[in-house]
Biopython code that builds the backbone (N, CA, C, O; Angstrom):
import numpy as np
from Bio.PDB.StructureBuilder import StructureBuilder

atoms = [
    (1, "UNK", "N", (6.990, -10.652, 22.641)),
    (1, "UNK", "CA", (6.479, -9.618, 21.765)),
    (1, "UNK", "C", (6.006, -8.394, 22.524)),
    (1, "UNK", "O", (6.133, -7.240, 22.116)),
    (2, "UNK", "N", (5.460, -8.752, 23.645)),
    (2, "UNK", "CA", (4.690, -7.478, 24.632)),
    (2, "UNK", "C", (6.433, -6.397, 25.164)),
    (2, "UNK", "O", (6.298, -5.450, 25.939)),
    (3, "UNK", "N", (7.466, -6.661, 24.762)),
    (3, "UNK", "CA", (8.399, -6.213, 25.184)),
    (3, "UNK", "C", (9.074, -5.234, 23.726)),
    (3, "UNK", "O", (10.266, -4.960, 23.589)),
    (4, "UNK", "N", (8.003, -4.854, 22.804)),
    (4, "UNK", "CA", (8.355, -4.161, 21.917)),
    (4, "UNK", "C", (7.342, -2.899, 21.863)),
    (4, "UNK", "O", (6.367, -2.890, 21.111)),
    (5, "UNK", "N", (7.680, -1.813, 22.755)),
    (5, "UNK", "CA", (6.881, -0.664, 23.303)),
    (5, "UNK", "C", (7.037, 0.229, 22.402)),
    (5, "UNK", "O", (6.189, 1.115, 22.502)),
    (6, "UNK", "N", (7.634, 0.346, 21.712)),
    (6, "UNK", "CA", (8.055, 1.411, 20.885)),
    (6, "UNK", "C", (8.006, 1.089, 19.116)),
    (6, "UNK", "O", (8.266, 1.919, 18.245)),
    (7, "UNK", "N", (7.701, 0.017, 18.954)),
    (7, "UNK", "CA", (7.172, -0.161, 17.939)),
    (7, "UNK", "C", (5.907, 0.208, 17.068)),
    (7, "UNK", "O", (4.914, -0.499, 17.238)),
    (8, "UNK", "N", (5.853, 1.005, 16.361)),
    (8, "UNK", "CA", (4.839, 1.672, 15.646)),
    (8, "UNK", "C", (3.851, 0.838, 14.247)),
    (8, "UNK", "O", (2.646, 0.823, 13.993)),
    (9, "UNK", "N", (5.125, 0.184, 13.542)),
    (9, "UNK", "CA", (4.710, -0.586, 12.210)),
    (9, "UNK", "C", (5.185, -1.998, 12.808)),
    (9, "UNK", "O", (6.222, -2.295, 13.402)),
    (10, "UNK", "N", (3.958, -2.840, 12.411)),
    (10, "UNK", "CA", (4.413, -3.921, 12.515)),
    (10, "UNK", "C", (4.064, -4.793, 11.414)),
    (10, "UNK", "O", (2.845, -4.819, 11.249)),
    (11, "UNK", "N", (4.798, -5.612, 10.495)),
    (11, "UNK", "CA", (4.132, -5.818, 9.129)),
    (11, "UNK", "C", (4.646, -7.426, 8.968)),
    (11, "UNK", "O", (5.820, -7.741, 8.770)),
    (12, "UNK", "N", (3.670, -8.243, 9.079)),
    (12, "UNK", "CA", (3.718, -9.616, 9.515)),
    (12, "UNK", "C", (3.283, -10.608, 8.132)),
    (12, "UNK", "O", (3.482, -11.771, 7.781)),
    (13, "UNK", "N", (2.743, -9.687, 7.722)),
    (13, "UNK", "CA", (1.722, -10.045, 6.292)),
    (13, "UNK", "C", (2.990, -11.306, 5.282)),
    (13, "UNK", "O", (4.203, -11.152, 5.145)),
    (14, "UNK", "N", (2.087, -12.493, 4.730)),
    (14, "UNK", "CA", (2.684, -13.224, 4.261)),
    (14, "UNK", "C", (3.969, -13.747, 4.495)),
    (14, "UNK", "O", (5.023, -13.775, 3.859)),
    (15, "UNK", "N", (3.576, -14.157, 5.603)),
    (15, "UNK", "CA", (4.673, -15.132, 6.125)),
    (15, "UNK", "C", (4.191, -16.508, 6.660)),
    (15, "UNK", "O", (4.962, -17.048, 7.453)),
    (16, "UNK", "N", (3.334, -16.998, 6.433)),
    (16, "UNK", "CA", (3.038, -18.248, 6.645)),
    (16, "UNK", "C", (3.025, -18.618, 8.231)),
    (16, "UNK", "O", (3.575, -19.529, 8.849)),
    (17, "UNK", "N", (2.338, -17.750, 8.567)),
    (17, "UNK", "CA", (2.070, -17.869, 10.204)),
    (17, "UNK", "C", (1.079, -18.552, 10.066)),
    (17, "UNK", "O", (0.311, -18.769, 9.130)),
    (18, "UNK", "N", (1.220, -19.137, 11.894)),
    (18, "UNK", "CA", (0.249, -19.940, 11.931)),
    (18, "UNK", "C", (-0.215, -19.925, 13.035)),
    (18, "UNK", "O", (0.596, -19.734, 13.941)),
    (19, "UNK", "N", (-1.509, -20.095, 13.367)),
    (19, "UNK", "CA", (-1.947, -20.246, 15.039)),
    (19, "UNK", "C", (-2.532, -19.096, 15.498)),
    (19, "UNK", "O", (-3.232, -18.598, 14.616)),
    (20, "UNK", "N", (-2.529, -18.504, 16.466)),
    (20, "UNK", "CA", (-3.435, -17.388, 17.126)),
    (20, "UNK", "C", (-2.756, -16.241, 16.896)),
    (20, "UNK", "O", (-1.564, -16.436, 16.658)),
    (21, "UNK", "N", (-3.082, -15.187, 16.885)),
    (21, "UNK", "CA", (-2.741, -13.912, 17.459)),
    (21, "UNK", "C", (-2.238, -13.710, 19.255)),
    (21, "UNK", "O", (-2.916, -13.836, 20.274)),
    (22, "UNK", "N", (-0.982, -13.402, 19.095)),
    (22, "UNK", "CA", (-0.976, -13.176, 20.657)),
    (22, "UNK", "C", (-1.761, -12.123, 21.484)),
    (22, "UNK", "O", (-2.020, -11.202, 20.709)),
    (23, "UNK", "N", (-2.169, -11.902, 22.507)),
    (23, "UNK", "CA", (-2.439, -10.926, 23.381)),
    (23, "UNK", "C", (-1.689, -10.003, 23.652)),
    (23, "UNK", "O", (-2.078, -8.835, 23.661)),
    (24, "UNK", "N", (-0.380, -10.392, 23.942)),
    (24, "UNK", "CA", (0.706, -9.357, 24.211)),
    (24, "UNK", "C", (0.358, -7.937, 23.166)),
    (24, "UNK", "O", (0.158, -6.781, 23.539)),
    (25, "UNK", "N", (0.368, -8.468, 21.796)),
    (25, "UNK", "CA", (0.354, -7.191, 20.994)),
    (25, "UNK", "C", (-0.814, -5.734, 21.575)),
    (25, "UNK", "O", (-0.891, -4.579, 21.156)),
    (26, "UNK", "N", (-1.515, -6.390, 22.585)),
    (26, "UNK", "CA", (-2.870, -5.215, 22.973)),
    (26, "UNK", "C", (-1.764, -4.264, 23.799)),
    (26, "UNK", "O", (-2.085, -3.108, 24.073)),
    (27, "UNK", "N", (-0.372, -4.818, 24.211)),
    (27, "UNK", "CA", (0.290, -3.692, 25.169)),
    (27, "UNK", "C", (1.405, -2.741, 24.249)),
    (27, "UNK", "O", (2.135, -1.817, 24.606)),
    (28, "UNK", "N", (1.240, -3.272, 23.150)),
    (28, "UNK", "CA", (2.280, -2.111, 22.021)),
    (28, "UNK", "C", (1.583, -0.863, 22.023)),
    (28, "UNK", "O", (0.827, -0.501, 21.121)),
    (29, "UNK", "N", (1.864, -0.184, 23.102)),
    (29, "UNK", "CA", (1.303, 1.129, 23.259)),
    (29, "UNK", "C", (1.413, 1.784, 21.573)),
    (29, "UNK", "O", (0.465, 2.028, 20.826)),
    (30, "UNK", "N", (2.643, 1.931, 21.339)),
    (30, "UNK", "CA", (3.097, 2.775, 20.622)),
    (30, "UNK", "C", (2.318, 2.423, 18.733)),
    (30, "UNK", "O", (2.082, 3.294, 17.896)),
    (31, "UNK", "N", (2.139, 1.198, 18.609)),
    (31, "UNK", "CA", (1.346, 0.857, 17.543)),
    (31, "UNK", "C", (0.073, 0.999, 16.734)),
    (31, "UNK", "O", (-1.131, 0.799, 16.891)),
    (32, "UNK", "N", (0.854, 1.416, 15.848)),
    (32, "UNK", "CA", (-0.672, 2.566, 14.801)),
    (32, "UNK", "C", (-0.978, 1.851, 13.547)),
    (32, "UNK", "O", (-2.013, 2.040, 12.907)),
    (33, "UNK", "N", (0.113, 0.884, 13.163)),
    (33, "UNK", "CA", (0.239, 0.177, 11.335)),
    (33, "UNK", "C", (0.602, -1.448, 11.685)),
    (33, "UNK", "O", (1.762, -1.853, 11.762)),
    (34, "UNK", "N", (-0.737, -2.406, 11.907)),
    (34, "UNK", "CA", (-0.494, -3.660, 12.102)),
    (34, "UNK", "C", (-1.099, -4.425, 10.652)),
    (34, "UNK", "O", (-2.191, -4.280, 10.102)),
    (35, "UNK", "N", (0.230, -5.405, 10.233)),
    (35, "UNK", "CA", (-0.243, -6.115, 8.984)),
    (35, "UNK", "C", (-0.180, -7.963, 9.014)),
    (35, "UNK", "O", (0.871, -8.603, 8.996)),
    (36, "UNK", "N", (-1.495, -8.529, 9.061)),
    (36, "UNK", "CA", (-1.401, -9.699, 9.006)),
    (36, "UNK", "C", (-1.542, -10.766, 7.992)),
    (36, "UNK", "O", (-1.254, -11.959, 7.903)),
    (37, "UNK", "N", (-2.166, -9.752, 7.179)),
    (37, "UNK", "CA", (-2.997, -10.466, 6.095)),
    (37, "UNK", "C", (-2.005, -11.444, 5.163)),
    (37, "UNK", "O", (-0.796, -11.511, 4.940)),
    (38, "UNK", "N", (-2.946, -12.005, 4.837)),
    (38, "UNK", "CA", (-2.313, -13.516, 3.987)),
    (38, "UNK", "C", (-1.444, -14.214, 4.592)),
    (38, "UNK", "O", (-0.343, -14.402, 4.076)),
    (39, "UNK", "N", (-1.698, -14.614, 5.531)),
    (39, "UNK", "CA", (-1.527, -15.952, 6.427)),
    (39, "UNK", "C", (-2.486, -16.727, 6.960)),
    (39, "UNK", "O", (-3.021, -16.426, 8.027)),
    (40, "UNK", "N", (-2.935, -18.247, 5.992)),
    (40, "UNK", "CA", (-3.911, -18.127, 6.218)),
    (40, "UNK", "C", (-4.187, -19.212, 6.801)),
    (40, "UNK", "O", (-5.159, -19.919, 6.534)),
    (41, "UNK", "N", (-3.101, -19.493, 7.897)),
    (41, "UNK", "CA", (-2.941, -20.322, 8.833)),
    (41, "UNK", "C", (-3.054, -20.081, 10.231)),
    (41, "UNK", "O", (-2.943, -20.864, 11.175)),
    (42, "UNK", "N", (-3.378, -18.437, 10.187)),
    (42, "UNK", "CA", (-3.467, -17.588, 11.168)),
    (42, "UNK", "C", (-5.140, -18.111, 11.756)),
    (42, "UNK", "O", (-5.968, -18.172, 10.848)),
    (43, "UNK", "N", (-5.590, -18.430, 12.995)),
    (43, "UNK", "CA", (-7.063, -18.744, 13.224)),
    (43, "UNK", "C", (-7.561, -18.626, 14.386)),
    (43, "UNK", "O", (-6.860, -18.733, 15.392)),
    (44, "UNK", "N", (-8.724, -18.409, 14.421)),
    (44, "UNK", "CA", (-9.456, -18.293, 15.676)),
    (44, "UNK", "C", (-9.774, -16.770, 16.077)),
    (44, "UNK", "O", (-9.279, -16.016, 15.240)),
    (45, "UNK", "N", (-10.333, -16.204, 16.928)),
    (45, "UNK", "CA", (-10.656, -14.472, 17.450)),
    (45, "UNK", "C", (-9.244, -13.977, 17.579)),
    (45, "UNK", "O", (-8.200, -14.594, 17.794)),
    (46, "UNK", "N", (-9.514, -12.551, 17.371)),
    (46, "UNK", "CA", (-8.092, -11.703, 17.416)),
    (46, "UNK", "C", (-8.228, -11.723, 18.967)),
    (46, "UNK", "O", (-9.098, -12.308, 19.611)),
    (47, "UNK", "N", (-7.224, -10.989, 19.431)),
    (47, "UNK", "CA", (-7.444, -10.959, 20.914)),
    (47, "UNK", "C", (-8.324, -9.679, 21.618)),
    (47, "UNK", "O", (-8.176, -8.543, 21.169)),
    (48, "UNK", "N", (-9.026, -9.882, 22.480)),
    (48, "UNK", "CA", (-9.700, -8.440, 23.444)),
    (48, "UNK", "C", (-8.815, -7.599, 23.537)),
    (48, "UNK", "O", (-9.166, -6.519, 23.060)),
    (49, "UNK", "N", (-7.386, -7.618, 24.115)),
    (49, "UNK", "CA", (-6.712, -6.722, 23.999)),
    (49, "UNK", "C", (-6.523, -6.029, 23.072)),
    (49, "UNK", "O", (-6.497, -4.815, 23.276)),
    (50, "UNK", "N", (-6.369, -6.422, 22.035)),
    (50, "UNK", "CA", (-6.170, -5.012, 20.530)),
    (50, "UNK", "C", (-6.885, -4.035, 20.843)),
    (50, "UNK", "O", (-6.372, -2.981, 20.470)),
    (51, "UNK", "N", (-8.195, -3.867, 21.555)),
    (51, "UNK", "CA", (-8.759, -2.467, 21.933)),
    (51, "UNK", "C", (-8.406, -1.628, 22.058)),
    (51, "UNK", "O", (-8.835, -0.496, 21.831)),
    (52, "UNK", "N", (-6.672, -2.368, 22.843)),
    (52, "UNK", "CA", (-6.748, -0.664, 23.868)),
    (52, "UNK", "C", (-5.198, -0.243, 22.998)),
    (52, "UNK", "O", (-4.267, 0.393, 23.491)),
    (53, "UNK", "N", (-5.270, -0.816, 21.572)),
    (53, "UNK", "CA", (-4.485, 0.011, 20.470)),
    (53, "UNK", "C", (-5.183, 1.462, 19.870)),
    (53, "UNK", "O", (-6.326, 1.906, 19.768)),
    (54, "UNK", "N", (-4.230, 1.782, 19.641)),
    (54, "UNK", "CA", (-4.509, 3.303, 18.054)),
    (54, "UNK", "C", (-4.576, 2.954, 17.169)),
    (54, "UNK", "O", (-4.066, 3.830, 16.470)),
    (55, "UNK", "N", (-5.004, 1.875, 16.319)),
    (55, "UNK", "CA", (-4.516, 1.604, 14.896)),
    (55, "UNK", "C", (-5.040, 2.696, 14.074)),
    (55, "UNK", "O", (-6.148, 3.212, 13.935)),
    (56, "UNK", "N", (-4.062, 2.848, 13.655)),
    (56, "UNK", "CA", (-4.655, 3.796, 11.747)),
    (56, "UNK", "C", (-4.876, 3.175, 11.048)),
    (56, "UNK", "O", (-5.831, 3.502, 10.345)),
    (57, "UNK", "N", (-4.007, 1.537, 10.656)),
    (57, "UNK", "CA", (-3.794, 0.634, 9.632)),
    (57, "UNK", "C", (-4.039, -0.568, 10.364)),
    (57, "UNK", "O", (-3.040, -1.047, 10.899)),
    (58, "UNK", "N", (-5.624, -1.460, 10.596)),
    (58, "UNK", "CA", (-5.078, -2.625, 10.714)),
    (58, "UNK", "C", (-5.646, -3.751, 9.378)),
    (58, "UNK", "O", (-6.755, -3.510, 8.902)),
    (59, "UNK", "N", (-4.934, -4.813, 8.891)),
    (59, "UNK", "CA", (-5.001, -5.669, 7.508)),
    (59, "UNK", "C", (-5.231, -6.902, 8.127)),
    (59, "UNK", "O", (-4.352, -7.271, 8.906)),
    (60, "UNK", "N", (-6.345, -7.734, 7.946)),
    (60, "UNK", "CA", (-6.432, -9.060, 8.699)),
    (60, "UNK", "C", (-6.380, -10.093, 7.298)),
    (60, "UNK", "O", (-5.768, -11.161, 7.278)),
    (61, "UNK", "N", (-6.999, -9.644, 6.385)),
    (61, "UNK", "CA", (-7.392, -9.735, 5.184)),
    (61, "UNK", "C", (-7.033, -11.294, 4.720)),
    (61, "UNK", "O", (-5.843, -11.573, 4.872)),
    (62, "UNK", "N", (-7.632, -12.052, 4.332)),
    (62, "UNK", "CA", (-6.817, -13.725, 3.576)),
    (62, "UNK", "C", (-6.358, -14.359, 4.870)),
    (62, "UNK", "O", (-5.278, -14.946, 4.813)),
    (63, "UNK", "N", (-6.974, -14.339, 5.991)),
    (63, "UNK", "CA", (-6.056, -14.984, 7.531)),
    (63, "UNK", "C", (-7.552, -16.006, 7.709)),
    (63, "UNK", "O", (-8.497, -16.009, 6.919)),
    (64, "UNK", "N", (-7.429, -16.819, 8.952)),
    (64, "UNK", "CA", (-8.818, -17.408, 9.069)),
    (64, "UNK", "C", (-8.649, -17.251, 10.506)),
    (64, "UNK", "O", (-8.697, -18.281, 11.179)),
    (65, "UNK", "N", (-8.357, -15.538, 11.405)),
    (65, "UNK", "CA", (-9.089, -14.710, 12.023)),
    (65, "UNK", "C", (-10.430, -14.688, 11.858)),
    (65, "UNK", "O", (-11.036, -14.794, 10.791)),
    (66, "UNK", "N", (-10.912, -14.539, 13.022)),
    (66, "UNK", "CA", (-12.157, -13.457, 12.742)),
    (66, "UNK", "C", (-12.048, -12.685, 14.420)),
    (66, "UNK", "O", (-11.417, -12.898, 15.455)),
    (67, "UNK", "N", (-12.946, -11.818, 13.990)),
    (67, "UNK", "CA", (-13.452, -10.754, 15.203)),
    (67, "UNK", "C", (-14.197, -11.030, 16.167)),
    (67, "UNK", "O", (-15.192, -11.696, 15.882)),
    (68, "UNK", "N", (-13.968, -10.571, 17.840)),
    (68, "UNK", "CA", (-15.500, -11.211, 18.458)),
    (68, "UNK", "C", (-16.669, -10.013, 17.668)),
    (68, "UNK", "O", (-16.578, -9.024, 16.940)),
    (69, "UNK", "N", (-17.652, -10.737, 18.266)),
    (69, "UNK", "CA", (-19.032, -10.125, 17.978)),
    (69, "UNK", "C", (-19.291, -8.969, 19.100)),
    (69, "UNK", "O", (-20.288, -8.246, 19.103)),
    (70, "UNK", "N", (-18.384, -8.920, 19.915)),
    (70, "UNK", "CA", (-19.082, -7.640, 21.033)),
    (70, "UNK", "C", (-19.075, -6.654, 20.503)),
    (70, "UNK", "O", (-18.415, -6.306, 19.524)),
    (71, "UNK", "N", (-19.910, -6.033, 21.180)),
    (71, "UNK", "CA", (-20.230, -4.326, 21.137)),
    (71, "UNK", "C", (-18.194, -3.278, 20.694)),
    (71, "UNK", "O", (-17.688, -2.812, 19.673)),
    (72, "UNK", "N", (-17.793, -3.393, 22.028)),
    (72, "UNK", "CA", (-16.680, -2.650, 22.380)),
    (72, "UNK", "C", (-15.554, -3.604, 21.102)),
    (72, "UNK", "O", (-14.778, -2.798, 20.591)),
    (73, "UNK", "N", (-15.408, -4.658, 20.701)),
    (73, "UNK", "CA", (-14.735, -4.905, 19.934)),
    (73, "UNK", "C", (-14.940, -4.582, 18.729)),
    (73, "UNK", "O", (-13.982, -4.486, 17.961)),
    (74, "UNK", "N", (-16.283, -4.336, 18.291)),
    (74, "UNK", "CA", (-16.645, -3.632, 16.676)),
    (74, "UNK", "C", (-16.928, -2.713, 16.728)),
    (74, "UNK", "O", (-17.431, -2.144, 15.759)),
    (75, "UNK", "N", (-16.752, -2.181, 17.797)),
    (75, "UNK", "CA", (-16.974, -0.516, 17.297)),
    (75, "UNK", "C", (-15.339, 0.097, 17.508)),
    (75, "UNK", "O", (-14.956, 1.138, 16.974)),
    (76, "UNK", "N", (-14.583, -0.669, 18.289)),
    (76, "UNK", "CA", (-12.790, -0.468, 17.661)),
    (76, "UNK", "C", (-12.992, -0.523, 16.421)),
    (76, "UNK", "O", (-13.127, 0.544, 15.821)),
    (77, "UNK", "N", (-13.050, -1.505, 15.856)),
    (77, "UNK", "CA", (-12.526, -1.908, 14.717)),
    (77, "UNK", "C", (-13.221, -1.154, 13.693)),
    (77, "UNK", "O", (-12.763, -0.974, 12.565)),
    (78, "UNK", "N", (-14.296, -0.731, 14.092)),
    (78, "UNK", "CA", (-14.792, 0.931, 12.886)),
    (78, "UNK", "C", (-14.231, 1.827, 13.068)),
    (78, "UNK", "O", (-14.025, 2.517, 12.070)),
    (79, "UNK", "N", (-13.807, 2.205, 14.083)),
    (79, "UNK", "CA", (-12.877, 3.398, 14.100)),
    (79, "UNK", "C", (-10.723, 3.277, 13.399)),
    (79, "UNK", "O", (-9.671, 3.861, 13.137)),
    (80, "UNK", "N", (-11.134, 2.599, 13.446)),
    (80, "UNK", "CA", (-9.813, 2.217, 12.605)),
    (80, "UNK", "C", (-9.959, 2.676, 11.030)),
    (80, "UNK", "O", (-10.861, 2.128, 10.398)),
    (81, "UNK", "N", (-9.092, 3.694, 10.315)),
    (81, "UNK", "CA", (-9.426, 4.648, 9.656)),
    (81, "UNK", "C", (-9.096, 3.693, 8.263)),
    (81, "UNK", "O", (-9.719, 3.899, 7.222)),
    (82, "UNK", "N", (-7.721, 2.295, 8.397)),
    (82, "UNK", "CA", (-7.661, 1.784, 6.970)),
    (82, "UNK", "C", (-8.059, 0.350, 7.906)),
    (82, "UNK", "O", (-7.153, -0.161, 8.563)),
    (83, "UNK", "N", (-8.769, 0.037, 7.919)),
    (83, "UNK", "CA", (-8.896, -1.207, 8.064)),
    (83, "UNK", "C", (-9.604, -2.212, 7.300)),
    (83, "UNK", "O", (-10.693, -1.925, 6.802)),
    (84, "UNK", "N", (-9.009, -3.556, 7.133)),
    (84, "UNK", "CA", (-9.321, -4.131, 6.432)),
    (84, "UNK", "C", (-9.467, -6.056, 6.528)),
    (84, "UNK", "O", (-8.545, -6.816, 6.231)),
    (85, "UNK", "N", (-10.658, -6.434, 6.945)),
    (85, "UNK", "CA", (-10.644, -7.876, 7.573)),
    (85, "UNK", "C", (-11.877, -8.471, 7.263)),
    (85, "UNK", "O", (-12.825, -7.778, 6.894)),
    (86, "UNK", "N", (-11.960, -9.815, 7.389)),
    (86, "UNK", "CA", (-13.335, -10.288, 7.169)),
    (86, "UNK", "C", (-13.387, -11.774, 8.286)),
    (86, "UNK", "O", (-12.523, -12.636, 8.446)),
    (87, "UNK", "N", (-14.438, -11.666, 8.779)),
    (87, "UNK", "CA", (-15.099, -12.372, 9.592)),
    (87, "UNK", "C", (-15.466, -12.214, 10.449)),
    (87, "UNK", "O", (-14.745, -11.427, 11.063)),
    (88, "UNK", "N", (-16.546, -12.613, 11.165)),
    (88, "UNK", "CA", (-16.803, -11.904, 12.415)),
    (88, "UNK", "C", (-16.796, -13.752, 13.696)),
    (88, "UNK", "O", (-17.635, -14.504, 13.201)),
    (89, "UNK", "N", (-16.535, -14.020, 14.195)),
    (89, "UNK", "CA", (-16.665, -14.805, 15.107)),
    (89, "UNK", "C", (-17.949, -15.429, 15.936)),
    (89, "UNK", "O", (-18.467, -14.686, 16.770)),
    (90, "UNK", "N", (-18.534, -16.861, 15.739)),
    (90, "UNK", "CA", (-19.571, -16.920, 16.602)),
    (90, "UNK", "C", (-19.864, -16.603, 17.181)),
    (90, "UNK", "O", (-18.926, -16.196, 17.867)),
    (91, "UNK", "N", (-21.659, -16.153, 18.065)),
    (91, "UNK", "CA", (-21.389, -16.065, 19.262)),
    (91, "UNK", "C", (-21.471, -17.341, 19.700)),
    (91, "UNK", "O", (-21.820, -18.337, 19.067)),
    (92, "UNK", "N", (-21.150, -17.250, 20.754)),
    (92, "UNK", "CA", (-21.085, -18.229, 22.105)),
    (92, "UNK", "C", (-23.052, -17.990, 22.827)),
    (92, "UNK", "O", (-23.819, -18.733, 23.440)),
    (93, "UNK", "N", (-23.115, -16.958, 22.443)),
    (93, "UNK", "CA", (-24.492, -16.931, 23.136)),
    (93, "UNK", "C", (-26.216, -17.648, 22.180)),
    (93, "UNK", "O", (-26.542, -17.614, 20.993)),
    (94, "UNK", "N", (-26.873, -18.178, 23.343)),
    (94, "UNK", "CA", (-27.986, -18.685, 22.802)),
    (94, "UNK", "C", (-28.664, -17.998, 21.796)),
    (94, "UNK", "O", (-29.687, -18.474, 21.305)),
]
sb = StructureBuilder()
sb.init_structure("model")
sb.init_model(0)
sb.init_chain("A")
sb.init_seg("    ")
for serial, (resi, resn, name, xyz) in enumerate(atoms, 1):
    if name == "N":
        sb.init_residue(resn, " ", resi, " ")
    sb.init_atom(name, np.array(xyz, "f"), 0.0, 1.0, " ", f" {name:<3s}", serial, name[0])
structure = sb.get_structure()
């Protein structure tokens, strides 16, 4: 997947995925419109890498994702102008 640089839209939504989010996707330079939602077999933290995306559009929405709790990962994910997800991820800390 990390070998699709030029990909802008990526629209994944309802397809009965299952399992993690890869990492690779944090190197789709070119990616502004990511759609996952309603797969809700999808689980566990998105990856650290998505940071160092542009999203305009990201949809996590109906997945059993969630977000880490850091600083630098939620304040991406506010700046993301349509975004749309729910959960936020334990911490790990005491």
């Amino acid at each position: 997947m990390g070998n699709l640089s030029s990909v802008a839209f990526l629209g994944l939504q309802v397809n009965e995925l299952s399992g993690s989010v890869p990492s690779e996707l944090g190197g789709l330079s070119a990616l502004r419109h990511l759609y996952l939602f309603t797969n809700s077999d999808l689980r566990g933290p998105l990856p650290q890498e998505l940071t160092s995306l542009r999203l305009t559009t990201f949809d996590w929405i109906f997945t059993g994702l969630c977000s880490p709790p850091n600083a630098e990962f939620q304040n991406w994910l506010g700046s993301i102008p349509r975004g749309q997800g729910e959960g936020v991820c334990p911490s790990s800390e005491p």
